[in-house]
N, C-alpha and C positions, 0 to 999 in steps of 0.2 A: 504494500500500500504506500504510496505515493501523494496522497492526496495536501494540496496548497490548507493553510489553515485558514487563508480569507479566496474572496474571490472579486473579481477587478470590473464592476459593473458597467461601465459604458465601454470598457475596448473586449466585452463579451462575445457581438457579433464578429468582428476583426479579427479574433485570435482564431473561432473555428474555423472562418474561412479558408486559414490557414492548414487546419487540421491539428488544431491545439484542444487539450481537453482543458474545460475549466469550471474547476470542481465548484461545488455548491454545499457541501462542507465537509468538514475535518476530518479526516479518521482517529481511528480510537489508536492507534496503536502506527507513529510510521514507521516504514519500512525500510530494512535497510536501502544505500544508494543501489549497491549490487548486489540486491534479490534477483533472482531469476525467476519471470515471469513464468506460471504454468502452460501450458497451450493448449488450446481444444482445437481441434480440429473437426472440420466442420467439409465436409464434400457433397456439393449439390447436384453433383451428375450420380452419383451413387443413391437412387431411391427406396427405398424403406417402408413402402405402401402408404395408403390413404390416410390424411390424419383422424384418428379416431377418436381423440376427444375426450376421453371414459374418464378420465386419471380423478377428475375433480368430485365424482360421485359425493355423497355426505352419506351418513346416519343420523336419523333424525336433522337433517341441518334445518328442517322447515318444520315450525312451531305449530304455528296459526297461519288464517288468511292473513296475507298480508304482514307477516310477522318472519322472517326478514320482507321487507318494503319490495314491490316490483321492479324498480332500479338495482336494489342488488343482486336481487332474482337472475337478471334477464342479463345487468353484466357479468357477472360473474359465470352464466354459461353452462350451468351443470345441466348434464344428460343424464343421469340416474339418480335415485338417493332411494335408500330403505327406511321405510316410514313404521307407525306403531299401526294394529291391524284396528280395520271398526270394531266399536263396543272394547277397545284394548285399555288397560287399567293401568299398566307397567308402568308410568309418565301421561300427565297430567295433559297435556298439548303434544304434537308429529300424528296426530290423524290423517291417513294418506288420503279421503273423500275428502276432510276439510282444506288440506293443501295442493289438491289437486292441480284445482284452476291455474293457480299461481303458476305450479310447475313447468304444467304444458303450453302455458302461454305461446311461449316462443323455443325455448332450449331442449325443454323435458322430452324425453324420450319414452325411459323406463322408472316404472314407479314400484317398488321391494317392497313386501310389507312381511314382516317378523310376523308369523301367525302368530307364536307364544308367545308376545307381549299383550297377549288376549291379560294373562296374570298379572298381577298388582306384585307378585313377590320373586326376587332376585337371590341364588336361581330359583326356578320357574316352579311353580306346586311346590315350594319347600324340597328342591332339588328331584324331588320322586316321583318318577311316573304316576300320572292320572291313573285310578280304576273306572270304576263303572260305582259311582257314589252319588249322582246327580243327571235330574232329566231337565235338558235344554228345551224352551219354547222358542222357535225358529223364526219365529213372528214377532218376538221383542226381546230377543235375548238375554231372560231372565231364566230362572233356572230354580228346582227346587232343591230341597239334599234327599231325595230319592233314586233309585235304581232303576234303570230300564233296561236292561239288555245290551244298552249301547254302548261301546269306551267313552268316556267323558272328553277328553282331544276329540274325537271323531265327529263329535257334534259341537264342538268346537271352529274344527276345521269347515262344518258347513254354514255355520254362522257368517263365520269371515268371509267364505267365499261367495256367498249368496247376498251378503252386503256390497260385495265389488260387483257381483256382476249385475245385480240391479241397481244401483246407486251410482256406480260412478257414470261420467260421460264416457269415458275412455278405459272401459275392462279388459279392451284388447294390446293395451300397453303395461298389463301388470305381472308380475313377477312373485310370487307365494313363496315364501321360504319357509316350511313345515317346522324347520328345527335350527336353531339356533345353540351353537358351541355345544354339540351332546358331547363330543368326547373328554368334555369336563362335568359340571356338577348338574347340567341338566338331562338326568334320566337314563345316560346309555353311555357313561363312563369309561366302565369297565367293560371292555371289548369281548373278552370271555366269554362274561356270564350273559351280556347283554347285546351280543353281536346279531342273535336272532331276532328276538322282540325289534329291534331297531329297522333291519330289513323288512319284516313283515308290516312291522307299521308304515313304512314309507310306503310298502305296495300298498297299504289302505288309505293314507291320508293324500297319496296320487291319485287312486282311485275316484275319492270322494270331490276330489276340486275338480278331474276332468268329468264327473257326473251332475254336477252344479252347473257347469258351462253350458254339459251338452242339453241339458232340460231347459235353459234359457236361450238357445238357439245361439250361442255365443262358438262355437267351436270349439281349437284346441285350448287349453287353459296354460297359460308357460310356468315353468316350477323351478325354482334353485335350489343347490343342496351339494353337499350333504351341511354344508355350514360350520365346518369344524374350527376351532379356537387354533389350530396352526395346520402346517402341511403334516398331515398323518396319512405315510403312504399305507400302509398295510388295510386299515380302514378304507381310504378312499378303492384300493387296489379291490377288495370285497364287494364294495356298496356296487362300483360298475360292473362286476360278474353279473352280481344278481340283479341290476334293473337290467342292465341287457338282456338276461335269459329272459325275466320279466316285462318287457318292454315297456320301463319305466323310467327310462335313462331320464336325467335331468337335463332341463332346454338352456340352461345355467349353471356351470360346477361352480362351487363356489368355497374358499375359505378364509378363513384370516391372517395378517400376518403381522403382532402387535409385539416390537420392539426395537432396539437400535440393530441388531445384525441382521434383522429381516433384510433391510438395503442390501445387505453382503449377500445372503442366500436365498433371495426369492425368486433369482432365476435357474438356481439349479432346482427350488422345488417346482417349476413349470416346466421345465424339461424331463423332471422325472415324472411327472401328470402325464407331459403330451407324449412321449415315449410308455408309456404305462395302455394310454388310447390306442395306437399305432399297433404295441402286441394283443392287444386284446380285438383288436379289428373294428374300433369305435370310431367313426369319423369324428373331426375333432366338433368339440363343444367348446362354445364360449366361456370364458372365465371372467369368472367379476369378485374381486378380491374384497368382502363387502366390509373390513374393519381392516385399517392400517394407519400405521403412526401413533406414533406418543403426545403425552402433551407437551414437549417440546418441539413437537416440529408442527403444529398448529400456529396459523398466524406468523410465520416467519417465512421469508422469501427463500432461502437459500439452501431450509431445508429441505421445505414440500417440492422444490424444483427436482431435488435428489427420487424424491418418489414419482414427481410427473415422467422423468425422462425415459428411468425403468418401465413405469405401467405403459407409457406411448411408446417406447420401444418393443414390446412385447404385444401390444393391440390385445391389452385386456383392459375391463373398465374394472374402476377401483374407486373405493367410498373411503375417507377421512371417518375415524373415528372419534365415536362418539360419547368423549369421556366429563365433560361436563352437563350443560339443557341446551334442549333444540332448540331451534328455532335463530341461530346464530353461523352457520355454516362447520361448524366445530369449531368454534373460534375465530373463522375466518372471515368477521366483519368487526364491526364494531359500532358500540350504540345501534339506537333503533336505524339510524338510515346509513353508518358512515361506514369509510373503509378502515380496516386497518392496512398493513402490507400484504398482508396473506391475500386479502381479497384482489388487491391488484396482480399477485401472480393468478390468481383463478383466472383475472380479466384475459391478459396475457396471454395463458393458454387456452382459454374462449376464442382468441382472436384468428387463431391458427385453420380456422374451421374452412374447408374448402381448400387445403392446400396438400400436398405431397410430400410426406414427410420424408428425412434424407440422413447419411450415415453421419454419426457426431463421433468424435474418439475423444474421450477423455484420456487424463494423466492415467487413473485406475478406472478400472472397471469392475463392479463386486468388492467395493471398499465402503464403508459406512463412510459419512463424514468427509466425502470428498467431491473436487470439483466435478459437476455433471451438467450435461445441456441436452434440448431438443434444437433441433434444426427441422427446418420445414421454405419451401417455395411453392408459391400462387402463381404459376405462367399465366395463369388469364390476366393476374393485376397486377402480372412483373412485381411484386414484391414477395423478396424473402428475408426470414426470421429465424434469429437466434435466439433462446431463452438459455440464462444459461446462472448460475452461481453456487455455494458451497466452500469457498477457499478465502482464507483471509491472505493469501498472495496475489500479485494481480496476473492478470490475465493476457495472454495472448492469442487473441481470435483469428485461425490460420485457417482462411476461406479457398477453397479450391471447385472448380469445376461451375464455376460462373459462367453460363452460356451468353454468348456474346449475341446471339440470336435472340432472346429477351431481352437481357439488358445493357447489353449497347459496349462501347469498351469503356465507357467513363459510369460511377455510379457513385451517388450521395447513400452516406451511414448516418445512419442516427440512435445514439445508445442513451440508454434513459434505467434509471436509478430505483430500486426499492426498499427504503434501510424497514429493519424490524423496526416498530412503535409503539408493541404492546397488544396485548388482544383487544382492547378497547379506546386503544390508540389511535387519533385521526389521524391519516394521511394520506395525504393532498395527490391531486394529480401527479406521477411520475415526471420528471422533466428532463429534460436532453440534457446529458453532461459531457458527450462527446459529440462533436460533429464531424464529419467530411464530406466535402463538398465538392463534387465532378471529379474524383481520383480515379486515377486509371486502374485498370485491372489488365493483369500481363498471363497469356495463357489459362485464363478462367479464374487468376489465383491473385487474394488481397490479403493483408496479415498487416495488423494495427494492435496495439494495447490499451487496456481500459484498465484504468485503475481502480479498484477494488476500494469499497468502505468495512466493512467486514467478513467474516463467515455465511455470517445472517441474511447477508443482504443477496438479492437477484438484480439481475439484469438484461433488459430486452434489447436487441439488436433488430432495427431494419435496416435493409439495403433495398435498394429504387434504383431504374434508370436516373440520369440526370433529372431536379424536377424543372419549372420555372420559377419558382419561388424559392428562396436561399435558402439553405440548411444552415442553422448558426445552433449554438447551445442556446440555452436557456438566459433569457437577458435579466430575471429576477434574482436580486439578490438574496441570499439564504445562507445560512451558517448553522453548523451542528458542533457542540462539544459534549462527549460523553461525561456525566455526573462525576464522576473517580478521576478525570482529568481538571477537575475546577480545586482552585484553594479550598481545601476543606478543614473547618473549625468545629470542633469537637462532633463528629464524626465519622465513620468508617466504608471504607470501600469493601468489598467482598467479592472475591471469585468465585461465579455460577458455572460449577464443570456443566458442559454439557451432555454430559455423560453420567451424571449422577443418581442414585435411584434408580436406574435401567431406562433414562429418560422420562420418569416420572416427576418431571418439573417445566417450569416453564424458564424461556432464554431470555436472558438482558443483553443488550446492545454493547457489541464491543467486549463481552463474558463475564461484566463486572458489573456493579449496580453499589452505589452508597445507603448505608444503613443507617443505625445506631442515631438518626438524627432526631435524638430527642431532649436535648436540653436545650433550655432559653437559649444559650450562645451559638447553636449548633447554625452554620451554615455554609452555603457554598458561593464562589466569587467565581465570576467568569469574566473576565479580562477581555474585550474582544471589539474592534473597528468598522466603524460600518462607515460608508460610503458618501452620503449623503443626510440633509435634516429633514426627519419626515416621521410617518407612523410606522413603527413597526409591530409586530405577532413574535410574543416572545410563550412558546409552547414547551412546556412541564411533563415530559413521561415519565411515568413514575407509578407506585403501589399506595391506594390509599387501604387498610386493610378493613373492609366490610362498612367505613362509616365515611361522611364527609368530610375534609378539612382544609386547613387553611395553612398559604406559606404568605411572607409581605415580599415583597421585592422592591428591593432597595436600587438605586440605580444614583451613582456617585455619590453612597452615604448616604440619599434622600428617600426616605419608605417613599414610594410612590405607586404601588400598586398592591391589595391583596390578591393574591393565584389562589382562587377556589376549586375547589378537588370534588369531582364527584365519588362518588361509594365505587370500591373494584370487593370483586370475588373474593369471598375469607369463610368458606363455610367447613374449611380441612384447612388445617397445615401446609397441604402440597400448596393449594394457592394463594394463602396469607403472604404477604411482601411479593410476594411472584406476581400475580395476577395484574399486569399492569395496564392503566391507562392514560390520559393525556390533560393537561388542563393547559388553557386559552386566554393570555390578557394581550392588551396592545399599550403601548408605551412609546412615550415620544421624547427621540432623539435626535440631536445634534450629529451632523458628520465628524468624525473622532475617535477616541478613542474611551472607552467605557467600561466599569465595574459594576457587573448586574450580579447584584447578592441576593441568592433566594433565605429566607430566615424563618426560623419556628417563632420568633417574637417580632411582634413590630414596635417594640416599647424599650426593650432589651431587659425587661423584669419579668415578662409577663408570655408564655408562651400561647398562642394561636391556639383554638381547639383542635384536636385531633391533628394534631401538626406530625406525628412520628409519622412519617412517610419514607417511603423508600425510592431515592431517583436517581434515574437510568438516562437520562439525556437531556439536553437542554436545544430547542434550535429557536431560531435570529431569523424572522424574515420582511424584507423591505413589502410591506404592502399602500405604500402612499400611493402608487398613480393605481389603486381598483386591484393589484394582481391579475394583470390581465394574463389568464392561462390560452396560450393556442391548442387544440385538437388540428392536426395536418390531417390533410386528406386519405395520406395512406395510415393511419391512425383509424379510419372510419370503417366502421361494418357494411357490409354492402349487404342487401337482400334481391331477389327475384330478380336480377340481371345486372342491377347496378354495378359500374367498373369503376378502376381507376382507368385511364387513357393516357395515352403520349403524346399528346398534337394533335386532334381532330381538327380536319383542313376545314371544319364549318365556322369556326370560330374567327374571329379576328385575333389578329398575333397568337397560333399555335402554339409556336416553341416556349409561351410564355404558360400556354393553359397547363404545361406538360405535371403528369402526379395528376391531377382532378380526377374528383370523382364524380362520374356520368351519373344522374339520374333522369332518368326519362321513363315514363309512361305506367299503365296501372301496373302496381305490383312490384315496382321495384321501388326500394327504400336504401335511404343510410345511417346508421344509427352511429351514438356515442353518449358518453358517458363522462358528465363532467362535475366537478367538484363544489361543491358549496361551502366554504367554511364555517358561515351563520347562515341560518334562514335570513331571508331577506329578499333584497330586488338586486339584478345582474342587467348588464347589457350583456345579450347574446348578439351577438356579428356573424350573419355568413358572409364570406368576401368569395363568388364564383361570378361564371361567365354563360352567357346564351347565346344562341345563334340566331335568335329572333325576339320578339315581343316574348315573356312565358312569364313561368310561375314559379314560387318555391313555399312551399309549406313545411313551417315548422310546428313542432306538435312538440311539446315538456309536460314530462310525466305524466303525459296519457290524453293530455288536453292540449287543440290547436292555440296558440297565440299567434301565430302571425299567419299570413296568407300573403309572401311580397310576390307585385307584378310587374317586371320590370319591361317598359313599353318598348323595348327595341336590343336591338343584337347590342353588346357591349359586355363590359367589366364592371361589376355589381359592388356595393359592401350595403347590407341590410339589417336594419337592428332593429332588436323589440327588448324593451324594458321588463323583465319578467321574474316574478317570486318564486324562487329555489327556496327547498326546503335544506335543510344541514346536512353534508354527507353527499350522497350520490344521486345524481338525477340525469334522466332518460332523456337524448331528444332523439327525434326521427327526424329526416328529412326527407321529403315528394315532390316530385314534378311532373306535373304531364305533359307540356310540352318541352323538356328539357332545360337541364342545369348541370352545368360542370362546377361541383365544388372545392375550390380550395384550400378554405378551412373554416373552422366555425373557432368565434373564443367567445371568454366570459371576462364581465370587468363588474367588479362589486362597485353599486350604482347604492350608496346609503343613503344619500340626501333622501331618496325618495322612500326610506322606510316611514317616512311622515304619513305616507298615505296608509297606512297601515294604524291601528288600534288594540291596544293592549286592554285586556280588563281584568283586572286581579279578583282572583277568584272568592273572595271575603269578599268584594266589594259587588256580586252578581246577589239575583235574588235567589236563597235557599230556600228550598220546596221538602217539606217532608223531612227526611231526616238527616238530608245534608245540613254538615257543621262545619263552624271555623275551629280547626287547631292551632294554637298557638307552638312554635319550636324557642329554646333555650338558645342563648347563644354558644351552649356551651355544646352543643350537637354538631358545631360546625356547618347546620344546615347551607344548601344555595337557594332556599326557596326565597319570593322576595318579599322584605318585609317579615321576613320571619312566621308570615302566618299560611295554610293551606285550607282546602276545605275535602274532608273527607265526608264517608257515609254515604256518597253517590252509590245510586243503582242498588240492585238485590230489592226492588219493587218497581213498579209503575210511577209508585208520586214521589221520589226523594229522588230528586236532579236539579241540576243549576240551571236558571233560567237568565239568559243575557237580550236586554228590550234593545232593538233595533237601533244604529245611531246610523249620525251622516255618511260616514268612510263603508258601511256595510249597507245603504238601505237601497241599494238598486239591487234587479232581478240577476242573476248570473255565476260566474266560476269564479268563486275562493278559497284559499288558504287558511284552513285553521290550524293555526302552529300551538298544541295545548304542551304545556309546561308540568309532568306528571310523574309520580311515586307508584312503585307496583315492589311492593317484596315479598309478594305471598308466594308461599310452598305450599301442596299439598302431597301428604304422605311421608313417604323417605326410601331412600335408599342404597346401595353401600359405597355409589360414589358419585350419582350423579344427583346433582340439584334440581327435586321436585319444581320446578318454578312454572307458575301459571300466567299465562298470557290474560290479561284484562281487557276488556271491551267497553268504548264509550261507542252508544247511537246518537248522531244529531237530530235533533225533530226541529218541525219548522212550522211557526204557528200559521194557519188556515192552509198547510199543506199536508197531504196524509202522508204521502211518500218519502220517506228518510232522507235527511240532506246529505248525511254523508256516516261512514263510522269506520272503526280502525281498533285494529288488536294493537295493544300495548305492552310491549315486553316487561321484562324481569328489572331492575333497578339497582339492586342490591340492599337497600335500606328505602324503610318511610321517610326516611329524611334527606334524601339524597334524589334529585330531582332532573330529568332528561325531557325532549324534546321531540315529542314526533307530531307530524303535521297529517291531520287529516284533510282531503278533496273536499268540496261544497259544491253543492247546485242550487242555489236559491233559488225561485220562484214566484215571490211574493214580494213587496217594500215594505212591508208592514209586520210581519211576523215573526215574534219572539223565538230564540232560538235556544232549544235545551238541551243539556249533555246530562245522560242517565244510562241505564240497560235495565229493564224491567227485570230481566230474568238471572243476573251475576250483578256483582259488583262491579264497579267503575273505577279506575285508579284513582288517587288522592291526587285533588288537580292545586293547583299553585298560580298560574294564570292565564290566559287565551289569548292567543294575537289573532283576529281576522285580517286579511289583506286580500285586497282585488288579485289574482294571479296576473294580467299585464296591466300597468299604468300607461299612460300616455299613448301618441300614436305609431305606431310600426312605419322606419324610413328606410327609403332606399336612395343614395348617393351614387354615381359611378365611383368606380375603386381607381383612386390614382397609379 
């Protein structure tokens, strides 16, 4: 690692042109001068089959509706995930009917559902096969404790499947998985005693699901199996004797593979499978590895790259385990709507979709813990992609077999960044930290170094023909110093092996994280130069353990900000201090140089509530002119035909359009996925080109705001003023008579959160038996004002009722951004957190039809309070509007912002 400790903001553009990288921040550890780079190699004429996409699967990653949000749904790209079965007790919320919709939206493929999580108890019946002790009613599946002749699973098994095949939209994309880890403690352990019982039930509970299908005229029913907690040859080598004699073979083999040396041997246990199929004369079956990884490699870029590149190399699909609550990807987002890191490698490898994946050589191969990459190329949109990290050396990406035939002899690079941040970590759009611009390629073959930020961290490689639009780095200035690298006063730094526990932990950034900060004196100094006088985003990763708290930050000796910490995961040990998340203030600096002190006191007597925190990084970002982030055109998803192009001759100045992406006519779309730091209002910019009068529809998170037409052939830039919710948001783009897009950005537009209205939730009127709580300060709460009002919902009449004002009283699309507490568990169990997604409905007075409603996640504490935005349709000007659920309770809400989703009018400029 190499990396500059500051970064040179106006000669940003200059320097890539050059083919200079320049960094956006620090590494934790530099490297020597003569390290020697590792290499991957990377050859594009050597292809490797269809990119298949599987790697990102979840268990349980989806809660509720809407629980993770459809933006992170749809970017992050998962094809399969194994859900809890209907009428399933095991976990509170992952009903596969009630997540369905979400699913299949756009990415979903295959939907898994654990029949035996029918059970409330881990393992399954008190580990002991069902007898015949209870007669199931198939019509409401209740059940008495009487005997009928039947096995108790068997009727079980028809429950569940008779619930998919009548209920869902989509029974012909599901997947049954009868058994779950038997060769441990659920029922069929012992291979011996229980190798029969186990065969014959699978021929009955196969039986019974393809008798379910066939009486609803659904066909064959698909079934995975045998489900075992690792590769157990002997077992799996038996189970396919007998369903082949049987013909009962499964349409899915499937097992687990949960630990740190799985990476080293889980392609010799799929060679000894598919060699095991081969002599037994089985054509091969699909393998879906439906539990993998620790929670250390959850939310971290550089681990999960190490499992993507195995599972896409191998063209099995494979599910992230699932060792905390659904409804979060396994870790792999954060908050209700944000990213963490993990989720921008999901993006990443979502991105790949439709391209031909290609031979990658790493340093090792079948080494835990080391550098590994996917390589893949798109000949239809000339762009090809490397993902690639796992090594805290840096890197030398050694390209060979570059067709000069796509992409031309000259090609622009562009490498973009993803440090770990925490499971609940926000972060931001990826940004270009290396550029090159028109470099030649000699004999198919280019070879450049990227310098590395950690182990942790991934990173994305495109390569393009030449475009028209300049490839530079990122012109935003930004800076990271890890926690353990700042002066630190009466506290400690601590080395997090990643290896520790059998990777039963979670990773800090740079392998280190500060402790021990808990006395009045205890704090940390960062030392560090910025650029320019302006606003900046100075962001806190760190561990609050289960409750709220507070740091001040001092900024030349002068407190001038409290850092408020929302609640992180502390329900175990494993992820007390570990479980980290992010906290957000803005601070205003002078160009210079600077001593930002984070402190447990702001008084220096008196320490901050719940101030013992634990932090893991600290980053510096210039956000005065809006942060304006670009999305490039070869950054965009294309659908139903839409391309990038090289110079379409209809255009005025070609060579300039070149990289755009075509959209033209019904059916073709381009999607992306861009960043909100606050809810609020953005200028969204598309800058593209048409070949005559047309159109460009832009559509955010699921609702049109803009419709631009621009009346004649030309160079475009078109903006619409529009409210982003926090975290990740959707847009589309349409045309039907043609648009070549160049790129789309965002520029935080605050003035106009004026149009917007907050109403604190004490100050709404209470119906029934909604209350105000008052919080201590000694709770370190964020709610504002100190007060909330709980007792929503769980009836008809106790909900908050909010009387019509000016900013909300026209009919149309808004934004309810509610400000809300959820820490309910229900049940337990031995390690994942019962946690219950909550429901507000909006009702709309003289409207019958719901304005809007939304599943609200887990919290961590009542006192610790997060953001998620629900959609509005209003209807009326006149009609009071109320947050309740007649039939659960409601989060404990803290206060409401409605805002119009566009202000102002939608322009279109020519683009200079």
């Amino acid at each position: 690692m190499k990396r500059f400790t500051g970064s040179t903001y106006l000669a940003v553009a200059a320097l890539a042109l050059m083919g200079v990288t320049v960094p956006h921040a620090s590494a934790p550890n530099a490297a020597a001068a003569d390290e020697v780079p590792e290499v991957l190699g990377v050859n594009f004429s050597q292809t490797t089959g269809n990119f298949r996409g599987g790697a990102t699967g979840t268990l349980y990653g989806f809660g509720d509706e809407g629980a993770p949000t459809p933006a992170l749904i749809n970017g992050a790209r998962i094809t399969n995930t194994s859900q809890k079965a209907p009428f399933g007790t095991q976990h509170p919320s992952g009903d596969s009917l009630k997540v369905e919709d979400g699913f299949f939206a756009k990415g979903g493929q295959d939907m898994y559902v654990y029949v035996q999580d029918y059970y409330p108890d881990w393992p399954y019946n008190g580990g002991v096969r069902p007898g015949d002790s209870r007669s199931y009613n198939q019509a409401t599946g209740t059940y008495t404790n009487a005997a009928n002749g039947i096995w108790d699973y068997l009727e079980v098994v028809e429950l569940v499947a008779t619930a998919v095949a009548t209920q869902s939209d989509h029974p012909e994309k599901y997947i049954f998985i009868p058994f779950n880890e038997p060769d441990l403690g659920n029922w069929y352990g012992n291979w011996t005693t229980m190798k029969t019982t186990f065969l014959n039930d699978w021929n009955a509970t196969h039986a019974k699901i393809q008798s379910v299908y066939a009486a609803k005229g659904l066909g064959h029913a698909k079934i995975g199996g045998p489900g075992d907690a690792g590769w157990k040859a002997q077992r799996s080598s038996d189970i396919l004797d007998f369903a082949k004699a049987s013909n009962t073979l499964p349409d899915i083999f499937i097992w687990h593979e949960l630990g740190i040396q799985q990476l080293a041997t889980f392609r010799s246990h799929l060679t000894a499978y598919r060699n095991m199929e081969t002599a037994k004369g089985i054509p091969a079956i699909p393998v879906n590895i439906t539990e993998y990884g620790m929670l250390r490699d959850m939310g971290v870029p550089g681990q999960l790259i190490q499992w993507f590149a195995m599972f896409e190399d191998e063209k099995v699909d494979a599910q992230t385990a699932y060792w905390n609550y659904a409804g979060n990807f396994s870790d792999n987002s954060a908050r209700p709507n944000g990213a963490n890191a993990g989720w921008w490698m999901f993006k990443w490898y979502g991105d790949l979709q439709g391209s031909t994946t290609v031979n990658v050589t790493p340093p090792q191969l079948n080494v835990a813990d080391t550098l590994q990459g996917i390589g893949a190329v798109d000949n239809v949109n000339k762009r090809a992609t490397v993902l690639f990290g796992g090594t805290s050396k840096d890197v030398s990406v050694d390209l060979s077999g570059i067709d000069p035939a796509v992409f031309g002899s000259k090609v622009d690079v562009e490498v973009r960044e993803a440090a770990v941040t925490g499971a609940e970590g926000l972060a931001g759009t990826p940004r270009v930290i290396k550029a090159l611009e028109g470099v030649t390629v000699t004999d198919g073959k280019l070879k450049f170094d990227v310098d590395t930020y950690d182990r942790y961290a991934a990173y994305q490689v495109i390569i393009t023909p030449e475009q028209g639009r300049p490839v530079t780095v990122d012109g935003t200035w930004s800076q990271s110093v890890e926690a353990e690298n700042t002066a630190l006063t009466n506290a400690t730094a601590f080395t997090q092996d990643p290896q520790a526990g059998g990777g039963w932990k979670f990773l800090a950034s740079g392998g280190k994280d500060v402790g021990a900060f808990n006395t009045v004196q205890s704090k940390a100094d960062w030392t560090v130069t910025v650029p320019r006088t302006g606003t900046y985003r100075y962001q806190v990763i760190g561990s609050t353990p289960g409750v709220p708290g507070r740091h001040a930050l001092f900024v030349d000796n002068v407190n001038t900000k409290t850092v408020q910490y929302t609640a992180d995961l502390a329900l175990n040990a494993t992820s007390k201090w570990q479980y980290r998340g992010s906290a957000e203030v803005t601070v205003q600096l002078t160009a210079g140089t600077h001593v930002l002190s984070l402190r447990t006191s702001a008084d220096g007597t008196t320490k901050l509530p719940n101030s013992d925190i634990t932090l893991d990084k600290f980053v510096l970002t210039d956000v005065a002119s809006g942060e304006v982030t670009a999305y490039a055109a070869n950054t965009l998803r294309p659908f139903g035909g839409a391309k990038l192009t090289w110079g379409d001759a209809v255009l005025d100045n070609p060579a300039a359009s070149r990289g755009s992406m075509r959209i033209q006519g019904s059916g073709q779309r381009a999607d992306t996925y861009v960043t909100a730091w606050d809810s609020g209002y953005y200028d969204i910019t598309a800058t593209y080109r048409t070949a005559a009068a047309s159109d460009l529809r832009l559509t955010a998170n699921g609702k049109i705001v803009a419709n631009f037409a621009p009346a004649q052939k030309g160079s475009w830039k078109s903006t619409v003023r529009v409210h982003l919710s926090q975290g990740i948001n959707e847009l589309e783009l349409t045309s039907a008579a043609g648009a070549w897009v160049e790129s789309v950005t965002t520029t935080r537009a605050a003035a106009s959160d004026s149009a917007a209205v907050t109403i604190e939730a004490e100050n709404a009127t209470l119906r029934g038996r909604a209350a105000v709580r008052t919080l201590t300060a000694s709770t370190g709460s964020n709610a504002s004002g100190m007060k909330l009002v709980g007792n929503v919902g769980a009836g008809a009449a106790d909900y908050i009722e909010i009387a019509r004002q000016a900013k909300f009283s026209a009919t149309g699309d808004y934004n309810m951004v509610v400000r809300y507490a959820n820490a309910e568990l229900s049940g337990s169990h031995d390690y994942n957190p019962q946690v219950v997604d909550r429901k507000i409905r909006v009702g709309e007075g003289g409207n019958p039809a719901e304005a809007g409603s939304a599943f609200f996640r887990y919290t961590y504490s009542w006192n610790s309070f997060w953001e998620r935005t629900i959609p509005l349709k209003l209807t009326t000007t006149t009609g009071a509007l109320t947050l309740g659920n007649s039939s659960a309770y409601a989060p404990d809400i803290d206060s409401v912002t409605i805002a119009p989703i566009v202000v102002g009018a939608a322009t279109t400029v020519p683009a200079a």
